[in-house]
Steps between C-alpha positions, in 0.01 A plus 500: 500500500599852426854619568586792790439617844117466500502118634745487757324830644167352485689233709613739757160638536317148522780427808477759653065445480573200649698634748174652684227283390640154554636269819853403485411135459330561155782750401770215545237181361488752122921560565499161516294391182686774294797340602434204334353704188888637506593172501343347227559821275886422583471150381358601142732804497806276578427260219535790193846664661857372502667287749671817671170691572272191505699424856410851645128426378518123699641686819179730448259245466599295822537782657147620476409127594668458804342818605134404421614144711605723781182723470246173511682290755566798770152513485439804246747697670747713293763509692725174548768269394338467134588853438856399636506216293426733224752757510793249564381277164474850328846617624633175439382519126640852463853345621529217268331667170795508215611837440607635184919569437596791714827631655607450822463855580158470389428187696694634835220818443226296490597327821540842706208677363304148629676556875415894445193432457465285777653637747282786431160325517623345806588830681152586445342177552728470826337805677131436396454147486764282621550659846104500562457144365853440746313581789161315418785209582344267210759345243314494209393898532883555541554289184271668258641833532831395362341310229354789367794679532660237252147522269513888491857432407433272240267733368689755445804317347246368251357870439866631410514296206199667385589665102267690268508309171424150622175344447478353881606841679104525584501177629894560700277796666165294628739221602721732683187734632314181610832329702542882664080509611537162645805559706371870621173318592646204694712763708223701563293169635798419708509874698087450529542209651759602735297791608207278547339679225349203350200701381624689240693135339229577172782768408835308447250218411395730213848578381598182512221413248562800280891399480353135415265661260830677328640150450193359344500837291858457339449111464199568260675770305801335476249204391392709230817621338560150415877365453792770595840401422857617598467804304758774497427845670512835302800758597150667675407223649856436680522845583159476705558184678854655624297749655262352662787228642668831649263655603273227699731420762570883602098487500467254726815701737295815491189314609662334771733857591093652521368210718748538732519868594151524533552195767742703685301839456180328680721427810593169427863352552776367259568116547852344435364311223330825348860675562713159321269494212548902423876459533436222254346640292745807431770293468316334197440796401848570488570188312233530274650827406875366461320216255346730298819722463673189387230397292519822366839467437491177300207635310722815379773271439261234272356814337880634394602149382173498292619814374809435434368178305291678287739785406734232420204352291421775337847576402499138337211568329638829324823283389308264362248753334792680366705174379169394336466879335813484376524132357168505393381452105331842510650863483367691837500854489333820715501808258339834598218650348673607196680166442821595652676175645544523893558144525618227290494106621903335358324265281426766233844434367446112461185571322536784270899541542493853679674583839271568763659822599486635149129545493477661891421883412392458151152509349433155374268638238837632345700230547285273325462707181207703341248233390538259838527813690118622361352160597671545869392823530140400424523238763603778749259705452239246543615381874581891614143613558411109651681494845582091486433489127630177358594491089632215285608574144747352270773730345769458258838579642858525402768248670860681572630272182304641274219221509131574541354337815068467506466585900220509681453828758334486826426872651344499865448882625603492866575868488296541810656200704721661775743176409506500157437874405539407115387337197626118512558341151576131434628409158525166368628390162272301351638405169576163539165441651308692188715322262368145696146649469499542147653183436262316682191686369721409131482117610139520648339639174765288266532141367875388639560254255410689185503908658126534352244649681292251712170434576492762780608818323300332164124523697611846644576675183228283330279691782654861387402440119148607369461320170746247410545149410705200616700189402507166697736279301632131624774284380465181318728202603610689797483276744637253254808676507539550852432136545739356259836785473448615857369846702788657415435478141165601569587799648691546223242497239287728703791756505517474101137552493493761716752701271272407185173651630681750620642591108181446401237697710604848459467833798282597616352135527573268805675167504458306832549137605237364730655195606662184344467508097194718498584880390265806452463813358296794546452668120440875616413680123201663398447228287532234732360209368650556132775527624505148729472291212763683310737482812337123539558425151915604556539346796414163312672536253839625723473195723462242190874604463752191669601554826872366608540362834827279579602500141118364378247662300145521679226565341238661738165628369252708733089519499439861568151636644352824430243727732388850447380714778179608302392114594597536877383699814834479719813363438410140639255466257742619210746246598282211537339556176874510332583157704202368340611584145868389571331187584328478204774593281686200641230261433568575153833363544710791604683738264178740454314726662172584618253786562255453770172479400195471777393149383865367652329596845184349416720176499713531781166508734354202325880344560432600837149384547634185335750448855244584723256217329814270484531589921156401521526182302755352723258517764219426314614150341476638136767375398549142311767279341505345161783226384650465168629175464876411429542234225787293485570469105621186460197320694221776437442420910413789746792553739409810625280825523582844514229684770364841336339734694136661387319726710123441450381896566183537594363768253782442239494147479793258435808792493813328298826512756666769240252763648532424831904371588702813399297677759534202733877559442471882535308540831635188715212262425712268336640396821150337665383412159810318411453301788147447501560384152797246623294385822161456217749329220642230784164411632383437163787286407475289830159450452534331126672252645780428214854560509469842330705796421348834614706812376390854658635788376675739738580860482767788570294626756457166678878433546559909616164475786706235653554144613390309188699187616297506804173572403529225214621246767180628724255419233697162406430402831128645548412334198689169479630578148844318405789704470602355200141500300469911531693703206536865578536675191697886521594723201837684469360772625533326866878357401587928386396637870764511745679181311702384845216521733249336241736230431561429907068468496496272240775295666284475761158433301735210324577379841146391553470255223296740252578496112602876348384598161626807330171634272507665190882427411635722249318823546716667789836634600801267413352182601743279437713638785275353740433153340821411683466705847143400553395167619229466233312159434266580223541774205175634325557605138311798422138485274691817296729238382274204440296734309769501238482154473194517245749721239698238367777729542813247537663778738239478732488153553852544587478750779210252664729224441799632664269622780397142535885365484608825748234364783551123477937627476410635861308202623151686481178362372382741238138570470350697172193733589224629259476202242214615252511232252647125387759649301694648829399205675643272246798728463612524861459142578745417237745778629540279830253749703395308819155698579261679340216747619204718288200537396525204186520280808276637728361822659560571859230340654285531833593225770228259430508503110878416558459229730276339194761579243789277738220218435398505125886663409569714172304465207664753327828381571364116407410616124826705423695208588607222204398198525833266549 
C-alpha cells in the first residue's frame, strides 16, 4: 500500500458517497464489520510491539469490538452503549499505558493540557449537543455526548505526541484522525436525533465509518513496518513533538473560544455550565503557563549545569593533552613556515637534552646544523604547497652532549587550521629501536651458534649470483660425538669448524651453516667449478687436522658435495643436485668429495620408485620370510632361526633385503614392515610346533616410531608365540640413539620375557660400554671376524676367542654369523662358541623347505663332525 494522503482521502470521499446513497442501517452494519477488521489488525499488530505499546494496541482492539457488539445487538443502530463501552475501554487503556521517565513538571503538563482540552470540547459539546440531547429527556443521548467529549480528548492527547522522525507518526495520525471522526460523528447523531432529524443519520453514520476506516488504515501500516522498538528521538524529532504538545491544547481553546461566540452571536444564551467551564479553562491556562515558565526554568538551569560540565570537561581534557605532550616519548613542535619554533612541547629536553624555551624564536633548520638542516628543509617544502600534507623521514641529529641521535621527523602542514595555524613536527629518537632492527635482521640472516650465515640469507644471495657454484659438506661421527661427550661439546666442534671453513674459503665466497653439522658454500668466481674442487680439496685436507674438545683430540672428517649452476635451472635444483653428490661422497666413506654428475639423479628416482613399489608391496602381500637356522655347536641340533625378509617383485623378481631395507629405514617403512615381519616370523614358529627360538631383527627406526614394547606384546598375544622362544636381535646403532630413553624401552621389551641379542659385535662405537648397561641375552660375533678365522693368523684367533670369553664373562650366549667353511666351524667350536649361523650350514630357507630341514637335520654339520 503506497504511503501519503491519497488513501485516507479516497476514504473521505467513499464516506461521504455513502453519506447520500445509502440508509443508515447499512452505514452502521459496514461500521460495524470494519470494526472488527480493526480488531483483528490490532491483534497481529500487538503481537510484533513491546509490552508498553502492545497495551494501547489491546485497548484498540476491544475497543473496536465492543463497538461492532453494540452496533449488531441495538439492532444495526450506531448510536448506543457499545460506543460507550468503547470510549471508556479506550480511555481506560490510555490511563494505565506505562509512560516513559519524565519530570513532574512534565507529567503535571500533561494532566492540564488533558483538562484543557476537555473542558474545551465540552464547552462546545455543551451548547450543541448535550443541552438538545438534555431536553429529548433520554439517558443514554445525555451520556454519549460526554463520552465523546472524553474520545475527542483522548484523541488529541494521543495526537500531541505526534514527532517527525518516528516510523509510526503516520500511523499516531490515522489513529488519532480516526478516534476524532468517530467522536464528531456520534455528536452529530446525538443533535439529529434530538431534533428528530433521523433522516439525515447516513451522515454521522458515514463519519463514524471513515474514523473506523482510519483505524483499520494505521493498523495495516503499522502491520507493515514490522517490529518498532523503544528507539530514541532525533534533537528534530523532540523539537517537533514539543510543538505539537503546545500547541494542540490552545487548538482545541480556539475551537471551542469560535464555537461559542458564534452561539451567542445567533441569539442564543450562555449557560452556567458554559460560563464554569470558560472560567476553567483560563485558569488552566494560567497554570499551564506558570508550568511552562518553571519548566523553562529547570530546562535553563539543566542546560547551564551541562555547560558547566562540559567546560569543566574540556578543561580536563586540555590538562591531560598537555601532561601527555609534555611527558610524552616524542618532541612536539609548531614552527612557522620558515622553520622558526613558535612552540616547543617540555619533553624536548629529556630527549635530545635542550630546554624548551631555547628553541622558541629560532629557526630549527639552524639549530640543527647544515646537513640535518637541508634534509628538514626538504621536508618543509614538501608539506607547504599540500594544505594537510603528512611527511615521515629519518634524520641524523645532534644530542646537547655531543652524541648523534637517528630521529625520526613527522611534519603535518596545518598552516590553514584556524587552531593550529603552523607546521606541527613530532620527533622521535629512534636509535635504540634501529640498533634492535639491525640486530635482529643480524640474528635472522645468521647462524647463533657459529655467527655464519644461515640458510635464509645463503638461498637469497645464492638467488643474486648468475654463475656460481656451491659446497654441501657434512660431518662424519657427528652425532657420535654429540651422543657420547655431550651437546655442549658438539656445539663446540661446530664452532671450531666454523672458524676452519671460514680460514679456508676465501672473499668474496660465502660460508653458511644450514642447520646441524651440514655447512655450505656458494663459490662465486668466474671459474666456478675449478675452483670448488680446489676450495673442496682444502677444506679436506683443513678438517683432517685434530680437533680438541675437553682436553681430547677428535678427529672429524667431512664428505663434501659439489653442484654447478651450468647443471641447474633455479637454485632448488642446484642445491638438490649438490645434496645428491654430498650423499654420494659419503657413501664412499666420508673424507672426499663429489661432483654431481646427472646419473646420481637417475638413481635417486629409481631409489624413489623403489619406496613407492615397497608401499605397494605391503599391500600387495609381496613380501616373504626365509629362516636361517641357528646351530647349537656342541649338538649340531637346530635351536633356532633367524626370519629374513625377501620381497618377491613382480617384474624384478626375488630383490635381496640389501636393496630394499635402507630405504625401508629412510622413508618410515620399516615401521609396518618390521612388524609384519615379527607378526609373519611368530606365526611361523607357532605353527612348527617345537620349542623353537625365533630371532627378528629390529631397527633404529622401529624403537624412535614408538611403542615397541607394546606392539611386540600385541603380536605375542595375536599370535600365541612364547615370550621366551622369540629373540629380537638390534645393532649398536639402536643402543647409540638417545642411550637413556633406548635403554628405558628395552627395560621394558625385557620385561615381557623376550631374549636381546646385540648383532654384529665389534663393528660400532665403544661397545663394550654397553655390554654392562644393556640387558643383553645373546651376543652375535661379526662374519668380518670369522672370516679371519681361515688365515691361520694366531692373533686372530685371539680376538674371536676373547670375544667368545667377553660374552659368556657377561652371561650371554654368543652366536658366530657367516661360517663359510669346516675350518671356522671347527675353530669356533673349540673356542667355547655356543651357536653358529652361515651359509656352510645352511642358506636361509623358505618356510616349507625349513620345516623339512627340522626333520632330516644337518648334513653338513653331520660330516664335519669326528667321529668319537
Amino acid at each position: 500500500m503506497k504511503s501519503g494522503a491519497a488513501v485516507p482521502v479516497l476514504m473521505l470521499l467513499l464516506a461521504v458517497a455513502l453519506a447520500t446513497t445509502a440508509d443508515p442501517g447499512v452505514v452502521a452494519v459496514l461500521t460495524g464489520v470494519v470494526a472488527l477488521g480493526v480488531a483483528g489488525a490490532a491483534v497481529h499488530v500487538m503481537r510484533r510491539r513491546e509490552a508498553r505499546t502492545r497495551l494501547a494496541w489491546v485497548g484498540l482492539g476491544a475497543g473496536a469490538v465492543a463497538e461492532a457488539v453494540g452496533i449488531f445487538v441495538d439492532g444495526r443502530t450506531a448510536t448506543g452503549l457499545g460506543h460507550v463501552a468503547m470510549v471508556a475501554i479506550v480511555t481506560v487503556t490510555l490511563f494505565v499505558i506505562p509512560q516513559p521517565k519524565r519530570s513532574r513538571l512534565t507529567a503535571l503538563r500533561s494532566v492540564v493540557d488533558a483538562l484543557l482540552v476537555a473542558s474545551s470540547l465540552l464547552m462546545t459539546s455543551w451548547n450543541f449537543v448535550f443541552r438538545p440531547a438534555e431536553d429529548m429527556g433520554s439517558a443514554l443521548l445525555v451520556v454519549l455526548p460526554i463520552a465523546d467529549v472524553v474520545l475527542g480528548t483522548v484523541a488529541i492527547v494521543a495526537l500531541a505526541r505526534w514527532h517527525r522522525g518516528y516510523r509510526g507518526s503516520s500511523t499516531v495520525v490515522l489513529i488519532s484522525g480516526g478516534l476524532l471522526m468517530i467522536a464528531l460523528g456520534d455528536s452529530v447523531a446525538v443533535r439529529l436525533l434530538a431534533d428528530n432529524a433521523g433522516a439525515w443519520l447516513s451522515l454521522p453514520e458515514a463519519g463514524r465509518l471513515a474514523g473506523y476506516a482510519f483505524l483499520l488504515l494505521g493498523a495495516i501500516r503499522a502491520a507493515a513496518m514490522g517490529s518498532i522498538t523503544n528507539e530514541e528521538p532525533d534533537d528534530e524529532a523532540v523539537r517537533s513533538r514539543r510543538s505539537a504538545s503546545l500547541l494542540l491544547p490552545y487548538v482545541a481553546v480556539l475551537a471551542a473560544l469560535i464555537s461559542g461566540t458564534m452561539w451567542l452571536a445567533t441569539g442564543h444564551s450562555s449557560s452556567p455550565v458554559f460560563t464554569w467551564c470558560r472560567f476553567v479553562s483560563i485558569g488552566l491556562i494560567m497554570l499551564r503557563e506558570l508550568i511552562l515558565v518553571l519548566d523553562n526554568r529547570q530546562l535553563a538551569r539543566r542546560l547551564e549545569e551541562r555547560v558547566t560540565d562540559r567546560t569543566a570537561e574540556l578543561a580536563d581534557r586540555e590538562q591531560r593533552f598537555r601532561a601527555l605532550v609534555e611527558q610524552s616519548s616524542d618532541s612536539l613542535a609548531i614552527l612557522e613556515a620558515d622553520s622558526t619554533v613558535r612552540y616547543q612541547s617540555s619533553s624536548v629536553e629529556r630527549i635530545f637534552g635542550y630546554p624548551a624555551a631555547a628553541l622558541v624564536g629560532q629557526r630549527l633548520v639552524d639549530v640543527v646544523g647544515r646537513r640535518a638542516g637541508l634534509v628538514i628543509q626538504a621536508a618543509i617544502n614538501d608539506v607547504l604547497n599540500r594544505p594537510g600534507g603528512v611527511t615521515t623521514f629519518r634524520v641524523a641529529l645532534r644530542h646537547l652532549d655531543s652524541d648523534w641521535c637517528l630521529s625520526e621527523m613527522t611534519i603535518t602542514n596545518l598552516l590553514d587550521d584556524p587552531y593550529v595555524q603552523g607546521l606541527v613536527f613530532n620527533t622521535r629518537d629512534v636509535s635504540d629501536a634501529q640498533r634492535l632492527q639491525d640486530q635482529l635482521i643480524h640474528e635472522a640472516y645468521h647462524d647463533a651458534l657459529t655467527g655464519l650465515v644461515n640458510r635464509a640469507l645463503f638461498r637469497e644471495r645464492l638467488a643474486a649470483t648468475d654463475a656460481a657454484s656451491i659446497l654441501f659438506l657434512d660431518l662424519d661421527g657427528f652425532k657420535e660425538v654429540n651422543d657420547s661427550l655431550g651437546h655442549a661439546a658438539g656445539d663446540q666442534l661446530l664452532v671450531q669448524v666454523a672458524a676452519r671453513l671460514q680460514d679456508a674459503v676465501p672473499s668474496p665466497h660465502t660460508v653458511a651453516r644450514l642447520g646441524g653439522d651440514e655447512f655450505a658454500v656458494i663459490v662465486d668466481s668466474p671459474d666456478a667449478p675449478t675452483d670448488a674442487e680446489a676450495l673442496a680439496a682444502r677444506i679436506l685436507e683443513r678438517l683432517d687436522e685434530p680437533f680438541t674438545i675437553e682436553a681430547r683430540e677428535l678427529h672429524v672428517g667431512a664428505g663434501i658435495g659439489i653442484a654447478s649452476s651450468a647443471d641447474a635451472t633455479d637454485i632448488e635444483q642446484l642445491q638438490r643436485n649438490a645434496d645428491l653428490a654430498m650423499y654420494k661422497a659419503k657413501e664412499a666413506g666420508g673424507g672426499v668429495y663429489a661432483a654431481y654428475d646427472p646419473a646420481m639423479h637417475n638413481a635417486l628416482m629409481q631409489r624413489l620408485g623403489m619406496a613407492d613399489d615397497l608401499r605397494l608391496a605391503l599391500e600387495r602381500d609381496e613380501l616373504v620370510l626365509h629362516y636361517q637356522p641357528t646351530v647349537d655347536l656342541a649338538s649340531g641340533e637346530i635351536i633356532g632361526f633367524e626370519a629374513l625378509v625377501r620381497w618377491q617383485h613382480p617384474t624384478r623378481g626375488m630383490v635381496p633385503p640389501l636393496e630394499f631395507i635402507g630405504i625401508a629405514e629412510s622413508t618410515g617403512l620399516i615401521v609396518p614392515l618390521g612388524r609384519w615381519v615379527l607378526t609373519e616370523a611368530c606365526r611361523q614358529a607357532v605353527e612348527w610346533g617345537r620349542p623353537l627360538k625365533m630371532a627378528v631383527n629390529v631397527s633404529v627406526r622401529q624403537f624412535e616410531a614408538g611403542d615397541l614394547a607394546a606392539t611386540v606384546a600385541a603380536v605375542l598375544a595375536e599370535t600365541g608365540m612364547p615370550a621366551d622362544q622369540l629373540c629380537l636381535e638390534m645393532t649398536e646403532s639402536v643402543l647409540l640413539t638417545d642411550t637413556d630413553e633406548n635403554l628405558s624401552r628395552i627395560v621394558a621389551l625385557k620385561a615381557l620375557g623376550v631374549m636381546l641379542a646385540m648383532d654384529d659385535f665389534g663393528t660400532g662405537y665403544s661397545s663394550l660400554a654397553y655390554l654392562r648397561r644393556f640387558p643383553m641375552d645373546v651376543l652375535k660375533i661379526d662374519r668380518s671376524f670369522v672370516d679371519r678365522l681361515t688365515t691361520g693368523d694366531a692373533g686372530d684367533e685371539t680376538l674371536v676367542t676373547t670375544i667368545v670369553r667377553l660374552g659368556h664373562r657377561f652371561g650371554m650366549r654368543t652366536v658366530a654369523e657367516g661360517i663359510e667353511d669346516e675350518t671356522q666351524l671347527t675353530a669356533l667350536r673349540a673356542m667355547g662358541c655356543d651357536y653358529a649361523q652361515g651359509y656352510f650350514l645352511s642358506r636361509p630357507l623358505p618356510s616349507a623347505a625349513a620345516g623339512a630341514l627340522l626333520e632330516t637335520g644337518l648334513p653338513t654339520y653331520a660330516a664335519a663332525t669326528p667321529t668319537r
